[in-house]
GUFI-677525 format. One line per field, with one value per residue: residue in one letter; x, y, z of N, C-alpha, C in turn. Coordinates in steps of 0.2 Angstrom, whole numbers, plus 2048, in hexadecimal, padded with zeros to 3 digits. Each point is the difference from the previous one (the first is absolute). Example, Ala and Ser with C-alpha at 12.3 -4.5 7.8 and 13.67 -1.06 7.14 Angstrom:
GUFI-677525
res: A:S $
nx: 842:7FE $
ny: 7E4:805 $
nz: 827:7FC $
cax: 7FC:804 $
cay: 806:806 $
caz: 800:801 $
cx: 804:7FC $
cy: 806:805 $
cz: 800:803 $
END
This chain:
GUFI-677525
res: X:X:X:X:X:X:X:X:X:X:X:X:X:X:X:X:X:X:X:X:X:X:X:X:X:X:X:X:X:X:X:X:X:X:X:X:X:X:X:X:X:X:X:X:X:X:X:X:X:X:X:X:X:X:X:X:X:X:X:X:X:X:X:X:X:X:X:X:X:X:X:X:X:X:X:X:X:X:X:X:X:X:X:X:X:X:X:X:X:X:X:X:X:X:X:X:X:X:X:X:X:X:X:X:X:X:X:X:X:X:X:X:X:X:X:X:X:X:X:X:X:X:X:X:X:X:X:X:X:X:X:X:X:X:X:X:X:X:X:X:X:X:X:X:X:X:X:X:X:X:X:X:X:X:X:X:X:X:X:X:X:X:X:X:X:X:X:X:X:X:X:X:X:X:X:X:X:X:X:X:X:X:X:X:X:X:X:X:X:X:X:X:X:X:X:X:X:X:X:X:X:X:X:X:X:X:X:X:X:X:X:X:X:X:X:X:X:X:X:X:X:X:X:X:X:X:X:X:X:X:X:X:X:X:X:X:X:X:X:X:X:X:X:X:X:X:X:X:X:X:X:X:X:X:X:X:X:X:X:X:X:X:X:X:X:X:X:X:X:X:X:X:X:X:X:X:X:X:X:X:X:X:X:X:X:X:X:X:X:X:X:X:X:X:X:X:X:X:X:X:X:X:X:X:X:X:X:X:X:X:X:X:X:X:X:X:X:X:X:X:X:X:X:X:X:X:X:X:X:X:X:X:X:X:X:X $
nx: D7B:7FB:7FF:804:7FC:804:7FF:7FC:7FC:802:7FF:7FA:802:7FA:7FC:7FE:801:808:801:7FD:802:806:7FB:7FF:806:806:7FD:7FF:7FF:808:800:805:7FF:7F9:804:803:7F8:7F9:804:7FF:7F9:801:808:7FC:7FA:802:7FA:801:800:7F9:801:80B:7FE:7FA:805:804:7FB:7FC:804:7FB:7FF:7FD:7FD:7FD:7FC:7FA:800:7FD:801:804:7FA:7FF:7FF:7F8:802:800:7FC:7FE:803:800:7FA:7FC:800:7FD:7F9:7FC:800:7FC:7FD:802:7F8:800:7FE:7FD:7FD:7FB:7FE:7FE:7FD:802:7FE:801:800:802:7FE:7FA:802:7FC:7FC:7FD:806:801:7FE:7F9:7FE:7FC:7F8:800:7FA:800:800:801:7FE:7F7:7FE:806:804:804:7F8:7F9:801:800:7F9:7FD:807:7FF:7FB:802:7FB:7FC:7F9:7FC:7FB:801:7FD:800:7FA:7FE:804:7FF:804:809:7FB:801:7F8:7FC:7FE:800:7FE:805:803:7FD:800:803:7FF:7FC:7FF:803:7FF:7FE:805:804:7FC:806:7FA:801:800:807:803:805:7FE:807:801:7FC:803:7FE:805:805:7FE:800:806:801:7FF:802:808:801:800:803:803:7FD:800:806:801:7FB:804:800:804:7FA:800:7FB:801:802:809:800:807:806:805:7FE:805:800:803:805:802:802:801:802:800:803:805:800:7FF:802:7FB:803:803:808:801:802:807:7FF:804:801:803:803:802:7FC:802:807:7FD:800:803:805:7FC:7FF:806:7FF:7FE:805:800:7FE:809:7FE:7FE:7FF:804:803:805:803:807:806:805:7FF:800:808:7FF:7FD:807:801:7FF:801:802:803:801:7F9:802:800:803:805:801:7FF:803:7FD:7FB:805:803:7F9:800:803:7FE:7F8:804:803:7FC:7FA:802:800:7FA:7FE:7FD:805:807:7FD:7FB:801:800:7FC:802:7FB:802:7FC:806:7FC:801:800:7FA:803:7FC:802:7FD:801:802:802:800:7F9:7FD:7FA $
ny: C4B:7FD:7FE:7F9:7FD:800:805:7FD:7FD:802:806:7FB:7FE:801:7F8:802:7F6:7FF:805:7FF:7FB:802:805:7FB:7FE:7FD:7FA:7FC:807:7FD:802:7FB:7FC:7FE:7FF:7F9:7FB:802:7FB:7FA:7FE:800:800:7FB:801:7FB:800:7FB:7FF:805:804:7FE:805:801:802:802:805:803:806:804:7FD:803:805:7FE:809:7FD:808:800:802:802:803:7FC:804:7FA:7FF:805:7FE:7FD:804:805:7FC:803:809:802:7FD:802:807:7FD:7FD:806:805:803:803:801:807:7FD:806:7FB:805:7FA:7FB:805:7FE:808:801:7FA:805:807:7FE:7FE:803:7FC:808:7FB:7FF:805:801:805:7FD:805:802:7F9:802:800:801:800:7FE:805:7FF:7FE:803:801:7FD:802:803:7FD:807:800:801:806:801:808:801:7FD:7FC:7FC:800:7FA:804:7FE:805:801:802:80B:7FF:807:800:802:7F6:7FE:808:802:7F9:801:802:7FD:7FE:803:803:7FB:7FE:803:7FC:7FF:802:806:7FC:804:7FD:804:7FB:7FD:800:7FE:805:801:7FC:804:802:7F9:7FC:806:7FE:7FB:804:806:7FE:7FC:803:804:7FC:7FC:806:7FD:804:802:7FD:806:7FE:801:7FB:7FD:802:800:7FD:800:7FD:805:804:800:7F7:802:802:7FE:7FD:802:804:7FB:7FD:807:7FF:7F9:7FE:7FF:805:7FA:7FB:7FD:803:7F8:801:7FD:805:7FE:800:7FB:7FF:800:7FF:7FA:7FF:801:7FD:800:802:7FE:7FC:801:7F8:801:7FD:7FF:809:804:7FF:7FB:802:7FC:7FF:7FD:7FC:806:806:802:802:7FD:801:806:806:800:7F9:7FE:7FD:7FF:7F8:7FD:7FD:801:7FB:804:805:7FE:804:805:801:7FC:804:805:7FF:802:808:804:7FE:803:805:800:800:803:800:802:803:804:7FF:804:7FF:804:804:806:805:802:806:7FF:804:7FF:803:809:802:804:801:806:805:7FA:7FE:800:802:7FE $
nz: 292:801:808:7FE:7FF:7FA:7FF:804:7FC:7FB:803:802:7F9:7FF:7FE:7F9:801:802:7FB:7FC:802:7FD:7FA:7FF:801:7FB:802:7FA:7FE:800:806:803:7FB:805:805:7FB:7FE:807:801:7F9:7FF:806:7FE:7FD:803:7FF:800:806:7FB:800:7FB:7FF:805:7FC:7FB:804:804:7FB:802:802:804:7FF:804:7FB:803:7FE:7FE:800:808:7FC:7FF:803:806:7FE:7FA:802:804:7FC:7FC:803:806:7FB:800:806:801:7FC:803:805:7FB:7FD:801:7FC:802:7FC:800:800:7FE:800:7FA:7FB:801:7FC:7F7:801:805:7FE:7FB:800:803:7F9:802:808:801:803:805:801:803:803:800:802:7F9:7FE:7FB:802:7FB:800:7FA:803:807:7FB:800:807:801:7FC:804:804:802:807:803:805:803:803:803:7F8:802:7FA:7F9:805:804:807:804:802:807:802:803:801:804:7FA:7FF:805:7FE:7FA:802:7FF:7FB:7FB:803:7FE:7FA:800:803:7FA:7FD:7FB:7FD:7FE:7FD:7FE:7FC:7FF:7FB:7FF:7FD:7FC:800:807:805:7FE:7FA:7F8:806:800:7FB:7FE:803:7FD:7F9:800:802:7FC:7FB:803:802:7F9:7FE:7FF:7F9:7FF:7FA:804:806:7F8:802:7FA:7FE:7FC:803:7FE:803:7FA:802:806:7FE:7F9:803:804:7FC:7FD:805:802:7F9:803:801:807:801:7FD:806:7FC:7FD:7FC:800:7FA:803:803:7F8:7FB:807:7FF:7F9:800:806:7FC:7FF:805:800:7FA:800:805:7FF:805:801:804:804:7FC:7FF:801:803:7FB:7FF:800:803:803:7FB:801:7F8:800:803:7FC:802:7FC:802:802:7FB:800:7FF:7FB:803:7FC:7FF:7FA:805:806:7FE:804:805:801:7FC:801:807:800:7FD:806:804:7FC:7FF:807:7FF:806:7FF:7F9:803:803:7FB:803:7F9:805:7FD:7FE:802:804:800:805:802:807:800:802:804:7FB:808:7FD:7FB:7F7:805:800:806:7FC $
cax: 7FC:7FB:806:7FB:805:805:805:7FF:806:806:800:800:805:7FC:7FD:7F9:7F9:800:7FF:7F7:7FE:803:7FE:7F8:7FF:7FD:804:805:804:802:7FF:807:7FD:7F9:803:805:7FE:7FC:807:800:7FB:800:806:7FE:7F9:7F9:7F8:7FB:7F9:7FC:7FC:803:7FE:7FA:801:803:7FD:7F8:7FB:802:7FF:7FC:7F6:7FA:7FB:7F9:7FC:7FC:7FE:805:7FE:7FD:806:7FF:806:807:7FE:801:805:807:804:802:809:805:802:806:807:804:800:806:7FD:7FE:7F7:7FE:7FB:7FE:7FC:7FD:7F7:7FA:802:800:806:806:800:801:805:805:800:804:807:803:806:7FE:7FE:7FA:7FA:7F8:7FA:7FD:7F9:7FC:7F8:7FF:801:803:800:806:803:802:807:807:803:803:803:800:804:7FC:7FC:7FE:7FB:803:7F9:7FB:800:7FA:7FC:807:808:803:806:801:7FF:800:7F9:7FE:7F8:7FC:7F8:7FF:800:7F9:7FB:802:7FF:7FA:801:804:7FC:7F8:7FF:7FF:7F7:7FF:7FD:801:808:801:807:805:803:804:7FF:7FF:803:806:800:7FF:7FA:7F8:800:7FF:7FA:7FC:7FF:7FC:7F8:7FF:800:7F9:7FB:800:7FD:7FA:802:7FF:805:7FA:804:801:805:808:804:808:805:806:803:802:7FD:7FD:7F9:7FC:800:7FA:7FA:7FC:7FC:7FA:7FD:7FC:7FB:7FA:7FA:804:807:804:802:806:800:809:805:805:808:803:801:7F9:7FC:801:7FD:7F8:802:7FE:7F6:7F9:804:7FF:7F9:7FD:7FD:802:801:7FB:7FA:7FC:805:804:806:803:804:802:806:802:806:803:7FD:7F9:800:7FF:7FD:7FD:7FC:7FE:7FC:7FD:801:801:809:802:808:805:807:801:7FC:806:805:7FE:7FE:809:803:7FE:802:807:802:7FC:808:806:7FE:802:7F9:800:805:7FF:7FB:7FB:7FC:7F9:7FC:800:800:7F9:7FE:7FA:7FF:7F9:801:7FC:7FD:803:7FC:802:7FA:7FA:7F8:7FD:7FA:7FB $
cay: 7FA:7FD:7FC:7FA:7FA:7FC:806:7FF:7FA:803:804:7FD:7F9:7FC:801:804:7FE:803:805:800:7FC:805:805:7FE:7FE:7FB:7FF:7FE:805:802:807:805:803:808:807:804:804:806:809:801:804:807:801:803:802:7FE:7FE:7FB:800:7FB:7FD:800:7FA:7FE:7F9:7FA:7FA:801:804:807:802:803:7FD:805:800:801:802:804:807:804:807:7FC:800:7FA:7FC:804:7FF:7F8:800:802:7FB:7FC:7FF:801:7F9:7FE:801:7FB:7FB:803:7FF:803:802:803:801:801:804:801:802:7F9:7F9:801:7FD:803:800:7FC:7FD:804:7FB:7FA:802:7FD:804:802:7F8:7FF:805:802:805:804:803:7FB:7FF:7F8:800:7FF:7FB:800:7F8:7F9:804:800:7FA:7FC:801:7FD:805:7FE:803:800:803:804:803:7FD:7FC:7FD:7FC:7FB:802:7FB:800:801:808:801:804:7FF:7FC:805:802:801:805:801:800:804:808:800:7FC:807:803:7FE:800:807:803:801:7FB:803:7FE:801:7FF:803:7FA:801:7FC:7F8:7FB:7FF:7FC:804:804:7FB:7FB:805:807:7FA:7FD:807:7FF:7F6:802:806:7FC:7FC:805:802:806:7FE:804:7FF:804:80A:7FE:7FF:802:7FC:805:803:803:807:803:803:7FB:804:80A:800:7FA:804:805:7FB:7FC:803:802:7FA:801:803:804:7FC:804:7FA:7FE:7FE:801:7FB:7FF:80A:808:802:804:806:803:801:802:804:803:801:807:804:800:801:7FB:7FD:7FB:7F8:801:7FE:7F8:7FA:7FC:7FA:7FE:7FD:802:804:802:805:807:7FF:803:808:805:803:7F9:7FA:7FB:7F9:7FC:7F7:801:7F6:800:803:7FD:7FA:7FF:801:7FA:7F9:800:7FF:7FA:7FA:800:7FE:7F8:7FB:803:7FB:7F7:7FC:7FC:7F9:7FD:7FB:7FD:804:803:7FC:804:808:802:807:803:804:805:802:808:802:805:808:805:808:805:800:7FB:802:7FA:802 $
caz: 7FF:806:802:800:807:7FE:802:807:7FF:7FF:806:804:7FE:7FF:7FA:800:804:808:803:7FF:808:809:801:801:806:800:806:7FE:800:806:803:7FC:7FA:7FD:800:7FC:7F9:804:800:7FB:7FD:804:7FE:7F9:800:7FE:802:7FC:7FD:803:7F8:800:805:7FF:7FD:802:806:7FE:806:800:807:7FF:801:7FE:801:7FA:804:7FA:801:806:803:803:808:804:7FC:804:807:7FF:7FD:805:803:7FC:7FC:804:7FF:7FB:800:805:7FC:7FC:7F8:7FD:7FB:7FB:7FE:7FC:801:7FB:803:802:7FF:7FA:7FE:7FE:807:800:7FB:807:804:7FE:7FA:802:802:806:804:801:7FB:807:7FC:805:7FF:7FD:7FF:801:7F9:7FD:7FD:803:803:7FB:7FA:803:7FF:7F9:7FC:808:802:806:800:804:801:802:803:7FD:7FC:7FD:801:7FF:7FC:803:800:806:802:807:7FF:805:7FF:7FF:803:807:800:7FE:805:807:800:800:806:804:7FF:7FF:806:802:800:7FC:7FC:7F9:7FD:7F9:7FF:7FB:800:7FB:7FA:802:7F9:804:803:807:7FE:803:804:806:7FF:800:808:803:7FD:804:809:7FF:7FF:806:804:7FF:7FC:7F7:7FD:7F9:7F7:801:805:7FF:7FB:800:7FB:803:807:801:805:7FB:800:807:800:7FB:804:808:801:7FB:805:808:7FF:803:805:804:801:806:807:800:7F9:801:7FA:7FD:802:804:7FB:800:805:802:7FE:801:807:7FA:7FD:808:803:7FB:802:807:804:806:803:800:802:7FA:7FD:802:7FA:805:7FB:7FC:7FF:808:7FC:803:800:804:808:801:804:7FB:7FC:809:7FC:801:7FA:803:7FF:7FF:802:7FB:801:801:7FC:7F7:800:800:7F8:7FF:801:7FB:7FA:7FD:800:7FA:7FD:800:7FF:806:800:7FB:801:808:800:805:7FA:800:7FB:802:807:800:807:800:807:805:800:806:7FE:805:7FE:803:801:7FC:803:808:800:7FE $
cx: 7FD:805:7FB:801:803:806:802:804:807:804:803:801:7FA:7FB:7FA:7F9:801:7FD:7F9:7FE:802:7FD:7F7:801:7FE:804:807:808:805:800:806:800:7FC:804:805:7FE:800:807:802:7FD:800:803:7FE:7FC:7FD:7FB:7FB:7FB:7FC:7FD:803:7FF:7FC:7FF:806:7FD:7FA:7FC:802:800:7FA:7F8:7FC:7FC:7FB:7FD:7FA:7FC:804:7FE:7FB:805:804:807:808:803:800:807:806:802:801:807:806:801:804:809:802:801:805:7FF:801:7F7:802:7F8:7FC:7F9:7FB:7F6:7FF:805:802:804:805:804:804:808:809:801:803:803:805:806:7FF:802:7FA:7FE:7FD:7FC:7FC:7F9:7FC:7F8:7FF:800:807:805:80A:804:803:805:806:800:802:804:807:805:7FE:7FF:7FC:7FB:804:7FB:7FA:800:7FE:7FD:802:804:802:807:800:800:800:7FC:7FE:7F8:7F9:7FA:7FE:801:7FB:7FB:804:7FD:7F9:7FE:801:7F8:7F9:803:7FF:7F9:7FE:7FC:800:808:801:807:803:805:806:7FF:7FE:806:807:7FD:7FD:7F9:7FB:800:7FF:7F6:7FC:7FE:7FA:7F8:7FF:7FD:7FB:7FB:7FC:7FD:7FB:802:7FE:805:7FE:806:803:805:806:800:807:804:806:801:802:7FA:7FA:7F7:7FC:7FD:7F8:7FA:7FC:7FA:7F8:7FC:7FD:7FC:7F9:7FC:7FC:805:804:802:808:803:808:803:805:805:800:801:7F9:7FD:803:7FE:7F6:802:801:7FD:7FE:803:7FD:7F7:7FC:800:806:802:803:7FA:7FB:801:802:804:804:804:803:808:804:807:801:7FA:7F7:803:801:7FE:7FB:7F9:7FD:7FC:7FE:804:805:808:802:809:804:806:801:7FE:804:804:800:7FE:809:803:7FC:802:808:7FF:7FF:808:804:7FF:801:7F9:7FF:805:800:7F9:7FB:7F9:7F9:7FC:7FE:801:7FE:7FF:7FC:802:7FB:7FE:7FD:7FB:803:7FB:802:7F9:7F9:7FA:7FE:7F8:7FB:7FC $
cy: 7FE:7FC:7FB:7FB:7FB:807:7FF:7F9:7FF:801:7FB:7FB:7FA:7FF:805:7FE:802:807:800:7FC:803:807:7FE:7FD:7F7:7FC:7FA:803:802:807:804:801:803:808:802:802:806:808:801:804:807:804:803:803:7FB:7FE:7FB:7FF:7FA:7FB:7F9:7F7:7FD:7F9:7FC:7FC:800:801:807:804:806:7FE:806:800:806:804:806:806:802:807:7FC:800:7FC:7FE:800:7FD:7F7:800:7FF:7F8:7F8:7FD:7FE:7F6:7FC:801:7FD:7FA:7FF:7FE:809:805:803:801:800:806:801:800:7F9:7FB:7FE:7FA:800:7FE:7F8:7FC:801:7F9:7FA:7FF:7FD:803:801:7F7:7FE:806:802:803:803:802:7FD:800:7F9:7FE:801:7FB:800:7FA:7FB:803:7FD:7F8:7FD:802:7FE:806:800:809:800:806:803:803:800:7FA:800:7FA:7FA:7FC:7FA:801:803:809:7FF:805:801:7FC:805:802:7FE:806:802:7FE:802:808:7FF:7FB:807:805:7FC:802:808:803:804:7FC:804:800:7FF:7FE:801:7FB:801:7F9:7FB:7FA:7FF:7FB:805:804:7FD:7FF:805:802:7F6:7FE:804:7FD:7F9:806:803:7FA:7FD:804:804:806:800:808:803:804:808:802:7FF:804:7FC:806:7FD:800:806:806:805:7FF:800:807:800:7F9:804:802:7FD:7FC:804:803:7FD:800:7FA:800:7FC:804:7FD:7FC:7FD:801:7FB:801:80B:802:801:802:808:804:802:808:80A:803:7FE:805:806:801:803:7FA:800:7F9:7FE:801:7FD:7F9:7FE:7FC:7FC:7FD:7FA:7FE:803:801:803:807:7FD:800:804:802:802:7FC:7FF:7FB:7F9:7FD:7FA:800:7F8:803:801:7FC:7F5:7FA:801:7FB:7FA:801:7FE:7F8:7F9:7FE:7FB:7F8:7FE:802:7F9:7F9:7FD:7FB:7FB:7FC:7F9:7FD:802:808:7FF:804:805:800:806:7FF:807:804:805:805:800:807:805:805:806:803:804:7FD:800:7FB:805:805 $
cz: 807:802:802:806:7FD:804:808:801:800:805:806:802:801:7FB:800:804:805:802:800:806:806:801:801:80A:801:805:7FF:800:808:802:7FD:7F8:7FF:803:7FD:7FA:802:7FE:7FB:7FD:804:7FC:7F7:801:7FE:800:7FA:7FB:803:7FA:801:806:800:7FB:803:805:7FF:806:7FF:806:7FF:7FF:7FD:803:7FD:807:7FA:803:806:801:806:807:801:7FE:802:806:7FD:7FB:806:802:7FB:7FB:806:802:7F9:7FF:806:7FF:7FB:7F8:7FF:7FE:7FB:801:7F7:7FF:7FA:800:7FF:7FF:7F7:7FE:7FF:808:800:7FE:805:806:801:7FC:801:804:808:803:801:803:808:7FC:805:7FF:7FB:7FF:801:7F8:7FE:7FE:802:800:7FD:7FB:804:803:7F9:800:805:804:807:801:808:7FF:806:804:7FC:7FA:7F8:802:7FF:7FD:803:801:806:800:806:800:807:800:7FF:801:806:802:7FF:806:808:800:802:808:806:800:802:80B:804:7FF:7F9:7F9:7FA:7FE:7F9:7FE:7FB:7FE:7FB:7F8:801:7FA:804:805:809:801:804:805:806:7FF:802:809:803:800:804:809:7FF:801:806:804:7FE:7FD:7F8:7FD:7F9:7FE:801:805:7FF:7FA:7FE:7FD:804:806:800:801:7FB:801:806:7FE:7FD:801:804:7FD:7FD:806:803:7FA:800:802:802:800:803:804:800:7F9:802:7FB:7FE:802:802:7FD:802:804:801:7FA:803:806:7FD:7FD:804:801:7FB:801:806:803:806:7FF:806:801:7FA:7FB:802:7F7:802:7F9:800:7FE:806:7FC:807:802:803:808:7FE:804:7FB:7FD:808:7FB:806:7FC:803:7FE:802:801:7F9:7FD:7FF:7F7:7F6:803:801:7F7:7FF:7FF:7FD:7F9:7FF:804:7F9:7FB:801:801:807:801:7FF:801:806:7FF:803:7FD:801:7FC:800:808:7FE:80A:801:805:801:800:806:800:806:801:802:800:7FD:802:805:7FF:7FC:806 $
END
């Protein structure tokens, strides 16, 4: 038979609530009793249920996070200090991997088996949000928003990146410009391809139909783009890409083609993944602070988790922290 925490009890010459307070760490609980449940349950093996826990203190210490393309680099690299702040906060992740924002997904979510929800990969379109509020589940955007959602996220500022590349390139002498943009059905897609196109304008550039490509963040979307754009007349001398898979694809097909980069193109990404400083990459591309950026998402959840906001009166409503990007220049870009 399983051994329960009445068994522990027992054991320990203490009642069952005791032992459920003294292994959660509560602070009611004297030391010398949380050690003598601790050597009890040692003693039997036994291990908590968390199910168990969950209704006696209607928490589960655990945080879902909604990622919908994990063959995507980018995601690995926002996952890692993500879970690592949650386990210093002493929550749990659970990944969620699933291709959309589906119903079934949705039911997973809100089953009541989590605390609350990071949505990493949010379309501007999707209906999630209003789900997880009606259902009062706290929840935080993650590098993309929806469309006003009005809730608390940690993004970098997409379209002030956009017009940095652009800004970068008109200064480099370049006026044939083309951009590899990622979805528009995304926060990151539109608002990077919107800053790119706001900077062109201002600088007399115009951005015609034949110039853009959209698709996926993946690299499939650079490879297979290129070759559509240089086939322009006039021929871009300078193409931005929605985020560095995309580039390292586009970078790819120039290779495949013979184009010289930077002599003949100029590329410039998006993100500054690890892999855009290869050797192999030297990728141009705008880089924001990652890291800093999962962990201010972390921590804006587990306050909203544990009601400090509201406790102390201090609840001014979404918090949506931005961060700065920078533009990294290596060795995909050169002056016209």
């Amino acid at each position: 038979m399983a051994i329960t925490s009445h068994d522990v009890a027992r054991l320990a010459g203490v009642s069952q609530p005791t032992v459920s307070r003294a292994l959660r760490g509560d602070k009611r609980v004297s030391e010398a009793t949380r050690q003598r449940v601790a050597q009890a349950a040692d003693a039997l093996g036994y291990i908590p249920s968390e199910a168990g826990r969950s209704l006696s203190t209607r928490a589960t210490k655990r945080v879902g996070v909604m990622v919908t393309d994990l063959t995507n680099p980018f995601y690995p690299h926002l996952i890692g200090p993500l879970h690592d702040e949650l386990e210093r906060l002493g929550y749990r992740m659970m990944l969620f991997a699933e291709r959309s924002e589906s119903a079934a997904a949705d039911e997973r979510l809100l089953d009541r088996s989590i605390d609350g929800v990071v949505l990493a990969t949010a379309t501007v379109d999707t209906a999630l949000p209003a789900e997880l509020r009606r259902r009062g589940m706290p929840f935080v955007f993650l590098n993309r928003e929806a469309a006003g959602a009005g809730n608390d996220a940690a993004i970098v500022d997409n379209e002030a990146g956009g017009r940095m590349v652009a800004e970068e390139l008109v200064r480099l002498g370049h006026r044939e410009i083309a951009i590899i943009a990622g979805p528009q059905s995304t926060t990151t897609g539109r608002d990077r391809e919107l800053g790119f196109r706001y900077a062109l304008a201002e600088a007399g550039i115009g951005l015609p139909a034949g110039r853009v490509r959209r698709g996926p963040f993946s690299f499939e979307t650079g490879y297979d783009s290129l070759a559509a754009l240089l086939g322009q007349r006039p021929v871009p001398t300078a193409i931005f890409c929605g985020n560095d898979v995309i580039a390292i694809g586009a970078l790819n097909a120039a290779m495949r083609d013979g184009v010289r980069v930077p002599d003949d193109l100029t590329l410039i990404g998006f993100d500054d993944l690890p892999m855009a400083g290869w050797e192999a990459f030297d990728l141009s591309t705008v880089r924001y602070d990652l890291n800093a950026m999962a962990t201010a998402a972390a921590a804006l959840l587990v306050e909203r988790i544990e009601g400090r906001g509201e406790a102390t009166g201090e609840d001014d409503g979404p918090r949506r922290l931005v961060f700065p990007p920078l533009l990294v220049l290596r060795g995909t870009h050169r002056p016209r």
